[in-house]
C-alpha positions as CSV (number, residue, x, y, z in Angstrom):
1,X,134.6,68.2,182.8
2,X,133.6,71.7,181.9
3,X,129.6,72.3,181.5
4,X,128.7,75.6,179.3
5,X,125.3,76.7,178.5
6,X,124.9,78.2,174.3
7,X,122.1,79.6,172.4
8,X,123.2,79.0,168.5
9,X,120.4,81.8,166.7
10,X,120.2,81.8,162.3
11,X,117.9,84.2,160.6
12,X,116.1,83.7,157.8
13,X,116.5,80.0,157.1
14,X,114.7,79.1,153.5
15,X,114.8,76.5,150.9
16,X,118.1,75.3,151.5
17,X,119.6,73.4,154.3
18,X,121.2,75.7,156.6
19,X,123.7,73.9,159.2
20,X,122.4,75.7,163.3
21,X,124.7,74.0,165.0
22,X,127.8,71.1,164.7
23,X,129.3,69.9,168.2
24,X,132.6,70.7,168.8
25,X,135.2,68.3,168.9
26,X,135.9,65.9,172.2
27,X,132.6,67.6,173.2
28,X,129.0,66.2,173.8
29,X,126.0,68.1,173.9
30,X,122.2,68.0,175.4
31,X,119.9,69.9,172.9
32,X,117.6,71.2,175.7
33,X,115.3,73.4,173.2
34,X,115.1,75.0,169.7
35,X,112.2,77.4,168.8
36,X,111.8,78.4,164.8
37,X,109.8,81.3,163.9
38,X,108.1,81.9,160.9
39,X,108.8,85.4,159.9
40,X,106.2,85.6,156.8
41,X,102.4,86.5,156.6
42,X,101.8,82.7,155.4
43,X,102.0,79.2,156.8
44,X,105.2,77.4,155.8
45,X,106.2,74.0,156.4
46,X,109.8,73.0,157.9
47,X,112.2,69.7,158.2
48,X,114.9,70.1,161.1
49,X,117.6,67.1,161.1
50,X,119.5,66.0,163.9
51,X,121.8,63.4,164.2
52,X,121.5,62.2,160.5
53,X,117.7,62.2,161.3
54,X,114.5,63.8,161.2
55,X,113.6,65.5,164.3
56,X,110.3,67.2,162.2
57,X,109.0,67.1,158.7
58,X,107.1,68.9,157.1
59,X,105.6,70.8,160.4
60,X,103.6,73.5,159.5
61,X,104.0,76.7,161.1
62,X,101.0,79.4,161.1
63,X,102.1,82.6,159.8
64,X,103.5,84.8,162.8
65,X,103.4,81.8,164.3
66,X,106.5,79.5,166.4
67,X,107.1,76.2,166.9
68,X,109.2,74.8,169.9
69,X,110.4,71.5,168.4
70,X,111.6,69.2,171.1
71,X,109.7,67.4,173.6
72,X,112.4,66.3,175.6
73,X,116.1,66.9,175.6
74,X,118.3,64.8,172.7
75,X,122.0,64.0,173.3
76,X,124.5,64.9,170.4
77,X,127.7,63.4,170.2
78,X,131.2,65.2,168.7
79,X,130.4,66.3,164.7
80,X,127.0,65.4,165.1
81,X,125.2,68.4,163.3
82,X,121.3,70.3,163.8
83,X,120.0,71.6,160.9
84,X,117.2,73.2,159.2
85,X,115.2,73.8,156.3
86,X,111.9,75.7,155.3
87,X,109.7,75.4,152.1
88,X,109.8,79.3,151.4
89,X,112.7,81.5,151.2
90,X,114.8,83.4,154.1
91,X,111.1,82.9,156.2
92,X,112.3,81.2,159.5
93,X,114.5,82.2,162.5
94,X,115.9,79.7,164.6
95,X,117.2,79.5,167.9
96,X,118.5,76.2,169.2
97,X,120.0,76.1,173.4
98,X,122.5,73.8,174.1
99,X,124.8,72.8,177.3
100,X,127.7,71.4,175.7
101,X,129.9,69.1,178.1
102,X,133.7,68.7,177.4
């Protein structure tokens, strides 16, 4: 069983959901941290889905500001997808660290 450590990185996320990262098949993965910047001069307001599920919604974000979204580590399983949306357009960066085990 190989154990490989990825950093999955989108710029400018906006209004529409925008797919981070999909596990790869005959593969499961420990999300161990994802940090989304808000690249504006205002507060915006993101949802981040993992899993079929909310993760956050609505979380603001000060302008400038990041947000490190998981408190603990969350276990992904093959197709299972992380993804991302933001109430403004392109204002978010995303980076979301993985160790994928297949």
């Amino acid at each position: 069983m190989a154990n490989t450590f990825k950093n999955y990185t989108y710029q400018n996320v906006g209004t529409s959901s925008q797919t981070i990262y999909t596990v790869p098949a005959a593969t499961t993965s420990v999300m161990i941290g994802m940090n989304i910047a808000n690249t504006r001069t205002y507060m915006i307001k993101v949802d981040v889905v993992a899993g079929g599920v909310y993760i956050v919604k609505d979380a603001p974000i000060p302008a400038g500001a990041a947000l490190s979204v998981l408190d603990g580590k969350i276990i992904l399983e093959a197709g299972d997808t992380v993804a991302m949306s933001s109430d403004s357009l392109a204002s978010a960066d995303v980076i979301v660290s993985v160790l994928e085990q297949s």
